[in-house]
DRENKEMAR-568652 format. One line per 3 residues: for each residue z negated, x, y of C-alpha. Coordinates in steps of 0.5 Angstrom, whole numbers. Layout:
Z,X,Y ~ ...;
//
This chain:
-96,-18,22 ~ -89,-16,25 ~ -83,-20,23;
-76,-16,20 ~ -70,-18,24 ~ -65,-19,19;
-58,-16,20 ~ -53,-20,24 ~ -49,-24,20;
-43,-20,19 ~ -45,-12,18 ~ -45,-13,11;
-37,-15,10 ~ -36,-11,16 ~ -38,-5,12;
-34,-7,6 ~ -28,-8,10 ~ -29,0,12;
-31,2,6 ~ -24,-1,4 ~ -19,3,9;
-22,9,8 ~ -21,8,0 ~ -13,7,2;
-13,11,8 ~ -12,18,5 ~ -5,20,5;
-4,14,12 ~ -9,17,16 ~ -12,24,19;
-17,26,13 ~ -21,28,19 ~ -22,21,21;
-24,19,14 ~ -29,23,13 ~ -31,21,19;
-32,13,17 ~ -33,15,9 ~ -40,20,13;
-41,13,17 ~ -41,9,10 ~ -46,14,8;
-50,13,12 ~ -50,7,14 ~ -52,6,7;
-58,10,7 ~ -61,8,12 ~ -61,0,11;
-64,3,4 ~ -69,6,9 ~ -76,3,12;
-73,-3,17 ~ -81,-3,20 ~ -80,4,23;
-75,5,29 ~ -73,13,30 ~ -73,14,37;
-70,21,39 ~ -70,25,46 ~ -64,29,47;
-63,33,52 ~ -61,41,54 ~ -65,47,55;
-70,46,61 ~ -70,38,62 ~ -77,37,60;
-75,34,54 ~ -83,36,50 ~ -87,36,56;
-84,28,56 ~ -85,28,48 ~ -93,30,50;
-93,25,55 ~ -91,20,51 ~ -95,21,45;
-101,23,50 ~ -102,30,45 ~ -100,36,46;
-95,35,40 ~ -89,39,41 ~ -90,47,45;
-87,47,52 ~ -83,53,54 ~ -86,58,59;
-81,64,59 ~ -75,60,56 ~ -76,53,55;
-73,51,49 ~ -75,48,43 ~ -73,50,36;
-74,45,31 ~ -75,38,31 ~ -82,35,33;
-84,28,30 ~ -90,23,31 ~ -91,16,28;
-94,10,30 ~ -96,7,24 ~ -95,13,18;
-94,8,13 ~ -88,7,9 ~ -84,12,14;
-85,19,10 ~ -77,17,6 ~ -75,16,12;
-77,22,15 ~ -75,26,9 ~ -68,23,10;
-69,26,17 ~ -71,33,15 ~ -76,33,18;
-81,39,15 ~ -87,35,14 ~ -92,41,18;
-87,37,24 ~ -89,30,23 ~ -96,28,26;
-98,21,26 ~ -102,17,31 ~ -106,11,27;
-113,12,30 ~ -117,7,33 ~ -116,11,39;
-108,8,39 ~ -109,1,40 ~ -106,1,47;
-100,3,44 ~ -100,-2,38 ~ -93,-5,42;
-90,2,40 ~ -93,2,31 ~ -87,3,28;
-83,8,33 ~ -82,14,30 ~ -81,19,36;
-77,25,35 ~ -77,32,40 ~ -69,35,38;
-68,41,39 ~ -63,43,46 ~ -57,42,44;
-55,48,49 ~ -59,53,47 ~ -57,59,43;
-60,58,37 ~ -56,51,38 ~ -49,54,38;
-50,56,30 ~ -56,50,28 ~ -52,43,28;
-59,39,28 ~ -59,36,34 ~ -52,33,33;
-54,31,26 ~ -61,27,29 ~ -57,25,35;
-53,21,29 ~ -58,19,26 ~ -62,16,30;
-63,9,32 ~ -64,10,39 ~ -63,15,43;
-66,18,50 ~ -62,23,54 ~ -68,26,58;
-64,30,64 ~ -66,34,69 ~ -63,33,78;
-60,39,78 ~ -56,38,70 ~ -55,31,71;
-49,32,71 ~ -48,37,67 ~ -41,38,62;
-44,40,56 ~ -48,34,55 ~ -42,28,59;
-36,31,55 ~ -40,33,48 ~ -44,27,47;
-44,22,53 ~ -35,19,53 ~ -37,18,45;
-43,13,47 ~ -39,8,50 ~ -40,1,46;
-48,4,45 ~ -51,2,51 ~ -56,-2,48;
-59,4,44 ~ -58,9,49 ~ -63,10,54;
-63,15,60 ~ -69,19,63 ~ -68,22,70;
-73,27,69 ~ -77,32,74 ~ -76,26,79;
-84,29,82 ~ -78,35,86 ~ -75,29,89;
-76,26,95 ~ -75,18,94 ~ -68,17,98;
-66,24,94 ~ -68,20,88 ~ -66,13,89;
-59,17,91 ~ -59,22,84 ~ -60,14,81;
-54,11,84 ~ -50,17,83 ~ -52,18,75;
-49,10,74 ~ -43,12,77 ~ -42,17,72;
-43,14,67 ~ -40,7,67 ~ -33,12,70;
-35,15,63 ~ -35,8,59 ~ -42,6,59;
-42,0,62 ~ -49,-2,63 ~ -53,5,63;
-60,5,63 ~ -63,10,67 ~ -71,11,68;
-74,16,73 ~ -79,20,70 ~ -84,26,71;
-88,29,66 ~ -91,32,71 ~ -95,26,75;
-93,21,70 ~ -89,17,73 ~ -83,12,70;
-88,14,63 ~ -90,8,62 ~ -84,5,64;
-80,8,59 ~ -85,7,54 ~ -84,0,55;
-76,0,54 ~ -78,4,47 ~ -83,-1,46;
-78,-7,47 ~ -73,-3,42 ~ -79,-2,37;
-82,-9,37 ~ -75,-12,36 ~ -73,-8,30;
-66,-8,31 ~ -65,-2,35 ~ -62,1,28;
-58,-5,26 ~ -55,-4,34 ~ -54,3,32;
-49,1,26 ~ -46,-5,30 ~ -44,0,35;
-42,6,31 ~ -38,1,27 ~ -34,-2,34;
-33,5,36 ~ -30,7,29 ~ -25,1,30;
-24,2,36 ~ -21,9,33 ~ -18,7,27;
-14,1,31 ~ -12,7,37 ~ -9,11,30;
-6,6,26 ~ -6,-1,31 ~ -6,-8,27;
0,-11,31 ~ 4,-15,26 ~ 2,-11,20;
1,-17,16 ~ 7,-21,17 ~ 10,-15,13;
11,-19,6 ~ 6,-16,1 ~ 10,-17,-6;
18,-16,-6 ~ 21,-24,-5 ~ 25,-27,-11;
32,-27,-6 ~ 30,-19,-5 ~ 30,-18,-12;
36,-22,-13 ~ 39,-18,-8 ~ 36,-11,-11;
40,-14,-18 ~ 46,-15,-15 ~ 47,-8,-13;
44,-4,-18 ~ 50,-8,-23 ~ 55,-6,-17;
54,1,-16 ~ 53,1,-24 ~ 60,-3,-25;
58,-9,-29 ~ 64,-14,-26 ~ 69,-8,-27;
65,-7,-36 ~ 65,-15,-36 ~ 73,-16,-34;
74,-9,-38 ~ 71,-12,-44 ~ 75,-20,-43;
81,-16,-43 ~ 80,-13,-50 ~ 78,-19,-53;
85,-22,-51 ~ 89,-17,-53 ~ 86,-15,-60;
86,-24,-62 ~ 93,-23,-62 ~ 92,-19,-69;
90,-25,-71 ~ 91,-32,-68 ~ 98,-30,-64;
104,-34,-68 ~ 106,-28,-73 ~ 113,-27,-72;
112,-25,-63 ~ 106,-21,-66 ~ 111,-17,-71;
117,-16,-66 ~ 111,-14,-61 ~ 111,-8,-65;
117,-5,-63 ~ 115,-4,-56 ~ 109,0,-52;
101,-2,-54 ~ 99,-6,-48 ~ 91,-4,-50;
94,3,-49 ~ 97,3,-41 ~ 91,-1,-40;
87,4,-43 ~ 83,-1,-46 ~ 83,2,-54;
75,2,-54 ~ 70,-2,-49 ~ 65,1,-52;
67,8,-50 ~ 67,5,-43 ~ 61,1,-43;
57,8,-45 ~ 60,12,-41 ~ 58,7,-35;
55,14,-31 ~ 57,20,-36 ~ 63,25,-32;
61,21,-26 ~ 53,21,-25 ~ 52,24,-18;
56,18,-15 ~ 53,13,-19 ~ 46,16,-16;
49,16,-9 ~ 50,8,-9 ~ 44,7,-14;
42,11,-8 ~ 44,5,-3 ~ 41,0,-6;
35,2,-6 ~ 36,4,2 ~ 37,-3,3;
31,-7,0 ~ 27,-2,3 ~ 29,-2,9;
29,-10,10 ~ 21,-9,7 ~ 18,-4,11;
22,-7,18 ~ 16,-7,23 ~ 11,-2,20;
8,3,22 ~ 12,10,20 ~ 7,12,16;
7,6,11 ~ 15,5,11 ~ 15,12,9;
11,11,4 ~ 15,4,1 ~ 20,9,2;
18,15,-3 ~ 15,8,-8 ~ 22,6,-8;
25,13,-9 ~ 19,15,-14 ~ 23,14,-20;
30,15,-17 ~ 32,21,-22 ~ 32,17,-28;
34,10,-26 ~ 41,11,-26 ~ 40,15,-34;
35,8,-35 ~ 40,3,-33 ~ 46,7,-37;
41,7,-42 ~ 39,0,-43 ~ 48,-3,-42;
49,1,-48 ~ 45,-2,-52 ~ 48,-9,-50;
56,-6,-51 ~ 59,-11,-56 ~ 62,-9,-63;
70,-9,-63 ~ 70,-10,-69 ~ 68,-16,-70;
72,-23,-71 ~ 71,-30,-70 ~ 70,-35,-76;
76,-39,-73 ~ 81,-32,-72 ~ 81,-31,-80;
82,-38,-81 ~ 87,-39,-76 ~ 90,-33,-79;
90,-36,-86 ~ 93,-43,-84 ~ 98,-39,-79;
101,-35,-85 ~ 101,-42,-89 ~ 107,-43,-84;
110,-37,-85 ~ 111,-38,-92 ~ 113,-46,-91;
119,-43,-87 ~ 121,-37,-91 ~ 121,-42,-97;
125,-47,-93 ~ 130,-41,-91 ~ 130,-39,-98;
132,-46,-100 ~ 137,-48,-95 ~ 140,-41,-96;
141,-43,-104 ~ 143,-49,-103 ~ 149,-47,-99;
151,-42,-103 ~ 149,-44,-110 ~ 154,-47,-115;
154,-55,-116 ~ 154,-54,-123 ~ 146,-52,-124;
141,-54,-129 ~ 139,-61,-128 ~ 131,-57,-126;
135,-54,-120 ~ 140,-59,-118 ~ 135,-61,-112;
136,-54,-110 ~ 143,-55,-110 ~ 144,-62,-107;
146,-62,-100 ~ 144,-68,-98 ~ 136,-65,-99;
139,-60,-93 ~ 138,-63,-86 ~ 131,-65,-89;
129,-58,-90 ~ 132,-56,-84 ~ 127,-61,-81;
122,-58,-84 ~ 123,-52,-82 ~ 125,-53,-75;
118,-57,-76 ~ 114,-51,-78 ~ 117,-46,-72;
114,-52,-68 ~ 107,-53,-71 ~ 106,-45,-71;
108,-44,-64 ~ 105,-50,-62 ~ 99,-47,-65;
99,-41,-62 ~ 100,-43,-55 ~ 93,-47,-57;
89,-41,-60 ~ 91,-37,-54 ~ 88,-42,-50;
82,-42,-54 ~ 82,-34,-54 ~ 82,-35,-46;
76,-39,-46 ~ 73,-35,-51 ~ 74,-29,-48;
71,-32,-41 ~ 65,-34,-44 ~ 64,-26,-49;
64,-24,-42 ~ 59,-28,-38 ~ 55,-27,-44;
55,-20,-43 ~ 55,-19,-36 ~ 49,-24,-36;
45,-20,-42 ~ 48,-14,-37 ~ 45,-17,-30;
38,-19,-35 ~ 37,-12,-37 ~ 39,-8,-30;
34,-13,-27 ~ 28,-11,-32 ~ 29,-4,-31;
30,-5,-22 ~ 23,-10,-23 ~ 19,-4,-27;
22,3,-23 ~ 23,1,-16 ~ 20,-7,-15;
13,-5,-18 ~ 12,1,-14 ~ 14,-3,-8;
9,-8,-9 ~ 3,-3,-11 ~ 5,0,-4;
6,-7,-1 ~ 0,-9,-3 ~ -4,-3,-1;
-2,-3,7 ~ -3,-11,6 ~ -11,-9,4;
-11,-3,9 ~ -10,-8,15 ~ -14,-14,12;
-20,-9,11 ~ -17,-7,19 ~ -17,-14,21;
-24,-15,19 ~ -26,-9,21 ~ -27,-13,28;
-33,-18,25;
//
């Protein structure tokens, strides 16, 4: 019983990693290309399903090369009807050694079932070393009837091997070297050539038409040609190529030679359109330094330090309502509002109005920042992909400066509202007003108000109670000034520490919305090309 040679190690994983690249392939590589690769997938898988005890054996060739006459002679019947007129065959002849378990393969083929013909009588065992071998007789490929019916191209990709039967006057004949030969390179073990009509040679001529036919072909990438002189004449080199179809046959691994070679040469394709080089050295997520980068743009662009300086201002100016020493406050009141020159008024009205009046700019520089983390990201790849990295960073480009603006309003800080510690600053800072009024109120009655008092005012009215109350009141100027020179301080360093809360909030929110508008598209299209080029890579075996 004939053992199955099981497929070499790694045609499976290779087939995967193609599958792979045409899946991320549309929009990177030529669509013709990777309809190309998704046929090969197809039919790959089609014929792994497919009887692995059968090998498909076709003879190709151009019109008047013999082609039938070697199908019958190989056969040993008259299968396949000769041309006299006009030697062309039409439609596809098959015969089968070993009928059994071939049909579906010969329904994928499309061979009509009045073609197929079957030999498995006793009369056959000397061709026992051929069970297994389906032989195809393809029609010409450059007849007429071949101009308008692409069978004989379809059978040439399908089969598992292929003998191109050529005739001494058409060895060299174009329509057969440059459609079907310069595509054969890395398919020399499933391509056999049949030097047919070697009976109208004399034996320098044909030894000569031999040398001259593998010079050919290794010029044209066929580096190990196998060329057989036949005739279907006399017979000759019949049995010679019978045994070359027998090795292949008996080996069963003609069809897995076939894949392995179409899948080398459909690398060797993909590798000349997009080459491997160092495409995966290029980072397939955007780093934490790069999004750190990207954070601090995107907050220069929109203004972050300039709103957290704007809102540190106001916070000072507006303390000194309540925790500045009442009496500068009050005089402060005949000169200019400060706030107004520095048109800080509401904070709020400038933190939302970031990009309002002035969005094209801030788009242009939003703009910038994305430029410049795509640029240091996609350095090294191929256009294709750094365009697309590009277009991913750019995907949300018309509504990130609206998002961002959005997301800083959210977090603009309320004007109106006043620390605990203000109020009760204020309170006590009053306290002290009303201690130097009141000592300004006695000093003043005691200096002018008559000795003669009841004896209940008579404290008032002592001058020797005066330098004390002045005391005290040169005290209170002292406690108040000194607290409002403190209160500052700690105004200053809650202001500094209002405005690192905010810019900090402001930095987190900007770093939210760059992560989920430009990072997360970055990393898709990162990791597509990441995919791409490891499915490329093994690809290779």
């Amino acid at each position: 019983m004939t053992t199955t040679t099981p497929p070499r190690a790694g045609l499976a994983p290779r087939l995967s990693a193609l599958n792979k690249v045409v899946e991320l392939g549309p929009g990177r590589l030529d669509q013709k290309l990777l309809t190309e690769a998704g046929a090969l997938l197809t039919r790959a898988g089609d014929r792994l399903k497919l009887s692995s005890e059968h090998t498909v054996v076709a003879l190709a060739g151009g019109t008047g090369s013999g082609k039938s006459s070697l199908f019958n002679a190989i056969s040993g019947l008259e299968l396949s009807p000769t041309g006299v007129r006009r030697p062309t065959t039409a439609r596809t002849h098959a015969c089968v050694w070993g009928l059994e378990g071939s049909a579906p393969l010969l329904d994928w083929l499309q061979i009509q079932p009045r073609h197929r013909f079957s030999r498995t009588s006793a009369l056959d065992k000397g061709d026992s070393q051929l069970h297994g071998l389906i032989l195809l007789d393809l029609p010409d490929h450059d007849s007429i009837r071949a101009l308008s019916d692409n069978e004989a191209d379809r059978l040439i990709g399908l089969a598992d091997l292929v003998v191109w039967v050529l005739d001494p006057q058409k060895y060299a004949d174009a329509s057969t070297h440059r459609r079907y030969v310069t595509e054969l390179a890395g398919h020399d073990a499933v391509t056999v050539f049949a030097l047919n009509q070697a009976d109208r040679l004399s034996a320098a001529e044909l030894a000569e038409l031999v040398i001259d036919l593998n010079d050919l072909l290794r010029r044209e990438g066929v580096e190990h040609p196998s060329v057989v002189p036949t005739s279907a004449v006399t017979g000759r080199g019949v049995e010679s190529l019978k045994s070359v179809i027998a090795t292949a046959v008996g080996r069963r691994r003609a069809a897995i030679q076939k894949l392995e070679a179409d899948l080398q040469r459909m690398e060797q394709r993909l590798g000349e359109a997009m080459p491997l080089g160092d495409a995966l050295l290029v980072p397939s997520s955007v780093d934490e330094a790069r999004r750190m980068g990207l954070t601090d743009a995107l907050c220069d662009a929109i203004g972050v330090p300039a709103v957290g300086e704007a809102m540190e201002n106001v916070y000072a100016e507006r303390s000194s309502q309540w925790v500045g020493w009442p009496y500068p406050r009050w005089f402060a009141k005949f000169r200019p509002d400060p706030l107004k020159s520095l048109r800080l008024e509401d904070v709020g009205d400038e933190i939302r109005g970031i990009t309002t009046g002035s969005v094209s700019a801030h788009s242009a520089e939003v703009a910038n920042a994305v430029q410049a983390l795509t640029d240091g990201l996609s350095a090294g790849m191929d256009p294709v992909w750094r365009t697309a990295v590009q277009q991913a960073a750019r995907s949300h480009a018309s509504r990130l400066p609206k998002a961002l603006t959005e997301e800083l309003t959210e977090v603009a800080p309320r004007l109106d509202r006043v620390p605990g510690w203000w109020r009760l600053l204020k309170v006590w800072q009053y306290l002290l007003v009303v201690a130097f009024v009141a000592g300004v109120v006695w000093l003043v009655a005691g200096l002018t108000v008559p000795a003669q008092l009841p004896a209940t005012l008579q404290l008032v009215g002592d001058g020797a109670a005066l330098p004390w109350v002045a005391l005290m009141m040169a005290s209170v100027l002292g406690l108040g000034a000194l607290s409002g020179i403190a209160s500052r301080n700690f105004v200053e360093l809650g202001a500094s520490r209002e405005r690192e809360r905010l810019e900090r909030e402001m930095r987190r929110r900007v770093s939210t919305v760059s992560a989920k508008m430009v990072v997360e598209p970055v990393e898709r299209e990162l990791g597509r090309h990441h995919a791409f080029y490891t499915a490329l890579r093994d690809l290779s075996g």
